[in-house]
C-alpha positions in Angstrom: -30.1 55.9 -46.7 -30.2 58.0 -50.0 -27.5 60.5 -50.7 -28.7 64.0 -50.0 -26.9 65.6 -53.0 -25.6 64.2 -56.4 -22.2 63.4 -56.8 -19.5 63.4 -59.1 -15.5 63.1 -58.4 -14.2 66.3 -57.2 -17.7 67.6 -56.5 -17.8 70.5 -54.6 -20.2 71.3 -52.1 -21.3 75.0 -53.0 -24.7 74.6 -50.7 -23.1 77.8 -48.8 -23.6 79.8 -51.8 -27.3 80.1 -50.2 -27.0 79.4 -46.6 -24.3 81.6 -45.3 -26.3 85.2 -47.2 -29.1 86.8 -45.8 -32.4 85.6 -47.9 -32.9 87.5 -51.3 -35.3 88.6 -52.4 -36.7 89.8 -49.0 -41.0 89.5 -48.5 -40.5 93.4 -46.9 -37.8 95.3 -48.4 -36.9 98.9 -46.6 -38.1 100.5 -50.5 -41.7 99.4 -50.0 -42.2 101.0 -47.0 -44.8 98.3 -46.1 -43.5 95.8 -43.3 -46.8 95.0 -41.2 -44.6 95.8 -38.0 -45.1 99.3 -38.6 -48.3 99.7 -40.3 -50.1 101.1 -37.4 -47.5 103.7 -37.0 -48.0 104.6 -40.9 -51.8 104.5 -40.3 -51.3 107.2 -37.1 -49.0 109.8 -39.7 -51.6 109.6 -42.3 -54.2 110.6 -40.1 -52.0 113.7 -37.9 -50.8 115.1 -41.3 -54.4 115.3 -42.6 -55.2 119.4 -42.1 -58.5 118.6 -43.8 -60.3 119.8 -40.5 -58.0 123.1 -40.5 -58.7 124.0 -43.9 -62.5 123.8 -43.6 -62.1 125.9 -40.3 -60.2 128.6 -41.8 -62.8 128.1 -45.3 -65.6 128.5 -43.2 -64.5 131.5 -41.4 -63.5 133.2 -44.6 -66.9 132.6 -46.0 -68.7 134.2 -43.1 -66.0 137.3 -42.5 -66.5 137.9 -46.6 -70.5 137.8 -45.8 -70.0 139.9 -42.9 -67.8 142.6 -44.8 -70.3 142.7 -47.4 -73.2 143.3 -45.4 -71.6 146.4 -43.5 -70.0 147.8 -47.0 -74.3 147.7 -48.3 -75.6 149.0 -45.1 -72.9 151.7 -45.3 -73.9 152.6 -48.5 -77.5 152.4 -48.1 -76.7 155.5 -44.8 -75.1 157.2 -46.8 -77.7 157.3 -49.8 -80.3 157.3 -47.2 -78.5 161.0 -45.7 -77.7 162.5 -48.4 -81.8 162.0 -49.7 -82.7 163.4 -46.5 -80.5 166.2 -46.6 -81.4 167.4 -49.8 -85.2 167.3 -49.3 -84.4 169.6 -46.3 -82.2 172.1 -48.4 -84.8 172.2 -50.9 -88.2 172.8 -48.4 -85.5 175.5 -46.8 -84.8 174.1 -43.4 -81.4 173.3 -43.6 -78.5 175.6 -45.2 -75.6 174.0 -47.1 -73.1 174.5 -44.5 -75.3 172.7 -41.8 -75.8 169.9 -44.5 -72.1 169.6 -44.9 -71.8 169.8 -40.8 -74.0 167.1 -40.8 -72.4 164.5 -43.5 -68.8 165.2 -42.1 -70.2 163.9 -38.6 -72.0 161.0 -40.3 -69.4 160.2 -42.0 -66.5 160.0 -38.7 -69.2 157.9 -36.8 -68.9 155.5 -40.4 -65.0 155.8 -39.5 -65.8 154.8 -36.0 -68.2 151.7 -37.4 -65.1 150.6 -39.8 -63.0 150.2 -36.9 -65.5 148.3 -34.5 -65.8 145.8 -37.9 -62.3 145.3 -38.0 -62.2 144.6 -34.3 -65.2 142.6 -34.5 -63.6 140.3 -37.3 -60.3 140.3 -35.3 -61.8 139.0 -32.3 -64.3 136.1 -34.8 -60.8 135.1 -36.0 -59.5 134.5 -32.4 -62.3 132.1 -31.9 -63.0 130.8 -34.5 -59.7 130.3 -36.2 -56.8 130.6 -33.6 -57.9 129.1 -30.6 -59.6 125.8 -31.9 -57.1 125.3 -34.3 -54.4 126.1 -31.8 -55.6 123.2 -29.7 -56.1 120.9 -32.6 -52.3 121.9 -33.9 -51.0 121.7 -30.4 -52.3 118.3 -29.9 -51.6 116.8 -32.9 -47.5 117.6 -32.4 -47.3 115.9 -29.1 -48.6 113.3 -30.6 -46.3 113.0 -33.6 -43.7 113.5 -30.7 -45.1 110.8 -29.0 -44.9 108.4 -32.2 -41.0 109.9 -32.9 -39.5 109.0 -29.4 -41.5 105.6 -29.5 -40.4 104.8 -32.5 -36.4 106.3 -31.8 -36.4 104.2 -28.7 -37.2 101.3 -31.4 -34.8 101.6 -33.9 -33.2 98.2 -32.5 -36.0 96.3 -30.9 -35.4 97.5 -27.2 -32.5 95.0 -26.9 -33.2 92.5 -29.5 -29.8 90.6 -30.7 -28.4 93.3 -33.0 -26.1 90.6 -34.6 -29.0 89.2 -36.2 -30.6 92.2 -37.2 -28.7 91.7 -40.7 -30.1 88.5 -41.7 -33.7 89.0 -39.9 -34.3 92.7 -41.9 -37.1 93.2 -44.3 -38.3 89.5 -43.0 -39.2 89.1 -39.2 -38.6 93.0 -39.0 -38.4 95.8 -40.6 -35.2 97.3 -41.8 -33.7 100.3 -40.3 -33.8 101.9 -43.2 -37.9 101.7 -43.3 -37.9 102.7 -39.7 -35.7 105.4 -40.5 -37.4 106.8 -43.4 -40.8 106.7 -41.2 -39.3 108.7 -38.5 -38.2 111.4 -41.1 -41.9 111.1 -42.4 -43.0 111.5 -38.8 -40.3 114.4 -38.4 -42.2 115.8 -41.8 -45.5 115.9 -40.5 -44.5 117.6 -36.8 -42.9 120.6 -39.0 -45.6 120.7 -41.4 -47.9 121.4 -38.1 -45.4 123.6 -36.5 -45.8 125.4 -39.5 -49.3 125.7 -39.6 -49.7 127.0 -36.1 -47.1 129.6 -36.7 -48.9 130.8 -40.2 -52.3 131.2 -38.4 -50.6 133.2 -35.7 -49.1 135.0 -38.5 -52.2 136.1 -39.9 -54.0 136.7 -36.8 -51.0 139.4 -35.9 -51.6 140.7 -39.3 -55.5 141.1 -38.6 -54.4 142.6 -35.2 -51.7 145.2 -36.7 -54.9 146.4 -39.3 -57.5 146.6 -36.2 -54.1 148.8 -34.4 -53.5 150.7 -37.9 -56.9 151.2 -39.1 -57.8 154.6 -36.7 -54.5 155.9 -38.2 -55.2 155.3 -41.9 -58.3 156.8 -41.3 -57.7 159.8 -39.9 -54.6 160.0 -42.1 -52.2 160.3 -39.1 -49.1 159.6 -41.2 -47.0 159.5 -38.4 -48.0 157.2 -36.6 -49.4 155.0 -39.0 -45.5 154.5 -40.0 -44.5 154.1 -36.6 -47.1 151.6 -36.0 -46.4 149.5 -39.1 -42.9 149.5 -38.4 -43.2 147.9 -35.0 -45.3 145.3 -36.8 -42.4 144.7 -39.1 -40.0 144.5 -36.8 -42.2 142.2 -35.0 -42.8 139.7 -37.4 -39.2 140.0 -38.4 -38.1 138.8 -35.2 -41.2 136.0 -35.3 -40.0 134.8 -38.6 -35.8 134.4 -37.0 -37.0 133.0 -33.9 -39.4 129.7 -36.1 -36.0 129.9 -38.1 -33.7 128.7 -35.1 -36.8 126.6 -33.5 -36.6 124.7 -37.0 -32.7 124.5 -37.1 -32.8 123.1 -33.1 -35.4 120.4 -34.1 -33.9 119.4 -37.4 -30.4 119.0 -35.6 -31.6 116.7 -33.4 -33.4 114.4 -35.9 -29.5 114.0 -37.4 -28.1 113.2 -34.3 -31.1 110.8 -33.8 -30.8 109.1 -37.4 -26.5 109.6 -37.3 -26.2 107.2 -34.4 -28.7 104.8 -35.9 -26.6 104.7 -39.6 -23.5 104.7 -37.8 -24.4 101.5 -35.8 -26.6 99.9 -38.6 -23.6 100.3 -40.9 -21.2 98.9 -38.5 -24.0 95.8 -37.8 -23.8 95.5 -41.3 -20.2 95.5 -42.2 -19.6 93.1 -39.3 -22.4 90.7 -40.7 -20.6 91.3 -44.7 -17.3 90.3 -43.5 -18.3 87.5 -41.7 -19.6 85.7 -44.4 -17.4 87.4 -47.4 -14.4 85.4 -46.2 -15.7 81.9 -46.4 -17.7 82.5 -49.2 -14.4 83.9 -51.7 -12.3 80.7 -50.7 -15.3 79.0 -52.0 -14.9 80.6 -55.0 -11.2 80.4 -55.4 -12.0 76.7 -55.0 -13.7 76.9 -58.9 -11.0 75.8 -61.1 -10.6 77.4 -64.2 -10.6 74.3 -66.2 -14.5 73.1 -65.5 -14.5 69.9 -67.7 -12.6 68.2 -64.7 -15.0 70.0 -62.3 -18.0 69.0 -60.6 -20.8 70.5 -57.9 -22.9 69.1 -55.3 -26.5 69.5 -56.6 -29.5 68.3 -53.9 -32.3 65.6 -54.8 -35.0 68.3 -54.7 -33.7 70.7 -57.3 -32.5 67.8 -59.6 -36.1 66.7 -60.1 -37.1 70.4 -60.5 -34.7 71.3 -63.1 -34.3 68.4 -65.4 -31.5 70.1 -67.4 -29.1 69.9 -64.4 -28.4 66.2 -65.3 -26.6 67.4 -68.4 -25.5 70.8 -67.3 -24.6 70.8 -63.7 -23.0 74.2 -64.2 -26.5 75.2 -64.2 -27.2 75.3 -60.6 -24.2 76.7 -60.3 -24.9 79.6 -62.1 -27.8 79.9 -60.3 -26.2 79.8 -57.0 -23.7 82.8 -57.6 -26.6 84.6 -59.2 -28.1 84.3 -55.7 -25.1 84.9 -53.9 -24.1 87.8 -55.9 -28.0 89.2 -55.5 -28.2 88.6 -51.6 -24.4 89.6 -50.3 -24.9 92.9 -52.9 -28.1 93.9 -49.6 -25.0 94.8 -47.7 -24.1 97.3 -50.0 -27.2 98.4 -50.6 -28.5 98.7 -47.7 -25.1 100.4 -46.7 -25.5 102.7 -49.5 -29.4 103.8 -48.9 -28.7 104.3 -45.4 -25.8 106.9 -46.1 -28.4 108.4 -48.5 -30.8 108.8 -46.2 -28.6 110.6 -43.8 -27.3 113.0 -46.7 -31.2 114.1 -47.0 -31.3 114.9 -43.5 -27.7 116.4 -43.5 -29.4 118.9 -46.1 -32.8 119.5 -44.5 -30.4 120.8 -41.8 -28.5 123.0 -44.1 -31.7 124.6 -45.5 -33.1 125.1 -41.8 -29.7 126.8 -41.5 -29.9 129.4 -44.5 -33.7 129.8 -43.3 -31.7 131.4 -39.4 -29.2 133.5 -42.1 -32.3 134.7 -44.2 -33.9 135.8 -41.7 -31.1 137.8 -39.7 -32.4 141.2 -38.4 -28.7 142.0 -38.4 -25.4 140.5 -39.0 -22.7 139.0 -36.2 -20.9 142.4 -36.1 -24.1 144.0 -35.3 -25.0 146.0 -38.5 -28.1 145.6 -40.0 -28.3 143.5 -43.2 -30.7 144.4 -46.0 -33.3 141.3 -47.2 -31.7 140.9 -50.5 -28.1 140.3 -49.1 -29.4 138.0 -46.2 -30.7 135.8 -48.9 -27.7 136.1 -51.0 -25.6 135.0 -48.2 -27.9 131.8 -46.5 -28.1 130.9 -50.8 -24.2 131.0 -50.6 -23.7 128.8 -47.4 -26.8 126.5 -48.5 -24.5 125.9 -52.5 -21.4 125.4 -50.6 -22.5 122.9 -47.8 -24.7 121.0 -50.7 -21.7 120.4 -52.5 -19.7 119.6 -49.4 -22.1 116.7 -48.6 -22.6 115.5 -51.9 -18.8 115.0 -52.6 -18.9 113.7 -48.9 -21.6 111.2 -49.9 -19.8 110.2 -52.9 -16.7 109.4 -51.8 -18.7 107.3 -49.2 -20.6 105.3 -51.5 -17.4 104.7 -53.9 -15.4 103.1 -50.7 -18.7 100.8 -50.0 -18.9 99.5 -53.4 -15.0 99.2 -54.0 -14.7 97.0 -50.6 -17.6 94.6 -52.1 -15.7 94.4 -55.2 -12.6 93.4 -54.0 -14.4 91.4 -51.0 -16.5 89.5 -53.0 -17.9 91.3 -56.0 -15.0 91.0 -59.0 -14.8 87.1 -57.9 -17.9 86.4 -58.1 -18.2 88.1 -61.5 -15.3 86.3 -62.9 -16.5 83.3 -62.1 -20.0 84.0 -63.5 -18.3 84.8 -66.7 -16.3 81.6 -66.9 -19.3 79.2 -66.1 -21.5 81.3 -68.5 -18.6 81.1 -71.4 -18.6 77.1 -70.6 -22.3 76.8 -70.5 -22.8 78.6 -73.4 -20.2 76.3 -75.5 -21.5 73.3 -74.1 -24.7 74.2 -75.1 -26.3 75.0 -72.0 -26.7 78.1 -71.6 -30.3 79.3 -71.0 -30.9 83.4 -70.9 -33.6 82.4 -68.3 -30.4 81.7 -66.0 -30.1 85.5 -66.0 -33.3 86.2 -64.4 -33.1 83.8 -61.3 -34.3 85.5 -58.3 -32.9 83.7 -55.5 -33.1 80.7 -52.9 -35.3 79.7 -50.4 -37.7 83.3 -51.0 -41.1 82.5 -50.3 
């Protein structure tokens, strides 16, 4: 039977350089966002979060409304050109005094007043149909569905049941990682708001159309009075639209964070459990590398021998190459570590900013007293700085206790012994700056 690997006294069999790591580099990382797995899923956002259909709705009612208006403001024009014609042919053949003349216009031009308002109620009523109600539907629809896709895809942020231990070593290969499931269920989160937001613009405007057909009889009288009164009910209404969407958006964007908290906080503990299960193991491997490598040797298999002639001479080589590997593949702990953390930070903030959006929009303060615009904004841009900070100091101090356990796990030996082997090779005359570029074992 031939030997499996290529000996030398003292060899050292570093073959667990590459099989106790998860593969590097993976054929889906969580940064592409492109794991087959979840392509349909990706396929079903694209298509909810195109308003395409909304905009040409809204376009094409604009378009008509702006032919409308201009059609009454001519035939408006042309009645009163038309009167006043008549009523100066009759002044001048004496049939009609000036005072009946100016009886006459004044009464033409209150039943114009009256044909002003029907228009705007007539428009109001076009947008209702035309606008709000189909688009309502079409809105309405669209969000159950992205709910749909967000509690489908919550419920499968670790495979309904699959072996979770394995999730470390199968991610971004046989699945996707959690990271790329969590970053499409913030997309899908995105795309719900984005519609939420829509419907509560159109109703926005139609209340707005609604508040000029209620205001319009007052303006034109020039009922002062009540015009004020009637525009500050409106205001007060739309102020208490605007804090209610405010705390809608605060509720929904808390409960993404306690969706996406749960999943970091047991991805990161999957993947810390998986890190030290290998990192152990591994560092006695590399405590076994003596620092004297002329009395040193390593393991090296048939296959790569006859792939990489220059082993033969410089077995340190494939050494190398190994920790190269092994530093590149056990480093996806900390990365992925790191990226999920991050990823919770940016819905950490988006709940912040839904939180200054409730303060902004205050009609009055705790104690009761009402709060002018400026100072509501001054305060929600206050607690929005401060928590920002908060977080980001939070997140930092995080990420600094990830990377400082890989160094001292595994990170400082394996650079130390990188640098010896690279400082041998290089006065034995093998070192090759190709050796720096190695991507990995057993990728595909």
């Amino acid at each position: 039977m031939s030997p499996a690997w290529s000996r030398k006294p003292e060899s050292l069999d570093v073959s667990r350089l590459v099989t106790l790591p998860p593969p590097y580099p993976r054929h889906h990382p969580a940064v592409n966002n492109n794991h087959p797995e979840l392509a349909a899923m990706r396929g079903s956002v694209r298509l909810l979060s195109d308003l395409v259909e909304m905009d040409k709705a809204k376009e094409g009612f604009t378009v008509a409304s702006s032919k409308r208006r201009e059609g009454f403001s001519q035939a408006a024009s042309e009645r009163q050109q038309s009167l006043r014609a008549n009523l100066q042919e009759e002044i001048v053949a004496g049939n009609l005094g000036y005072a009946d003349a100016a009886a006459i216009e004044a009464d033409s031009q209150e039943q114009e007043k009256g044909k002003k308002k029907e228009l705007e109620k007539t428009e109001y009523e076009h947008f209702q149909n035309e606008v709000v109600l189909p688009l309502n539907d079409l809105l309405t629809g669209r969000i159950s569905r992205t709910t749909d896709l967000f509690d489908d895809l919550t419920w499968q942020l670790f495979d309904n049941g699959r072996t979770d231990a394995d999730m470390p070593q199968e991610e971004g290969d046989d699945r996707p990682e959690l990271l790329e499931k969590l970053t499409l269920l913030k997309w899908i989160f995105e795309t719900r708001e984005t519609l939420y937001r829509a419907i509560y613009d159109i109703i926005s405007d139609r209340n707005r159309r609604y508040r000029e057909v209620v205001v319009a009889p007052y303006k034109l009288s020039g009922n002062a009075e009540k015009l004020k009164s009637a525009e500050a009910f409106f205001a007060e209404d739309a102020a208490k639209r605007a804090h209610a969407y405010a705390n809608e958006m605060l509720d929904r964007a808390r409960k993404l964070q306690a969706v996406v908290e749960e999943a970091v906080e047991r991805g990161v503990a999957l993947q810390l459990s998986a890190f030290w299960d290998i990192a152990p193991p591994l560092r006695q491997l590399l405590d076994g590398i003596p620092d004297n490598l002329g009395v040193f040797g390593v393991q090296i298999p048939p296959s790569e021998l006859a792939e990489n002639p220059s082993y033969h001479d410089h077995p340190m080589q494939y050494l190398y190459s190994l920790l190269q590997h092994a530093e590149k593949s056990t480093h996806q702990f900390i990365e992925s570590h790191t990226n999920l953390l991050c990823l919770l930070h940016q819905v950490k903030e988006a709940v912040v900013n839904a939180h200054g959006r409730v303060l902004a929009t205050r009609v009055e303060a705790a104690d009761g007293i009402s709060l002018e615009a400026e100072e509501r904004e001054r305060q929600a841009n206050a607690m929005r700085h401060s928590e920002n900070r908060r977080l980001t100091d939070d997140l930092k101090d995080k990420v600094r206790v990830v990377q400082d356990q890989w160094n001292s796990a595994l990170g400082e030996g394996i650079h130390n012994v990188k640098e010896r082997i690279g400082a041998w090779l290089l006065q034995s005359g093998g070192w090759d700056e190709t050796l720096e570029e190695s991507t990995g074992f057993g990728a595909m």
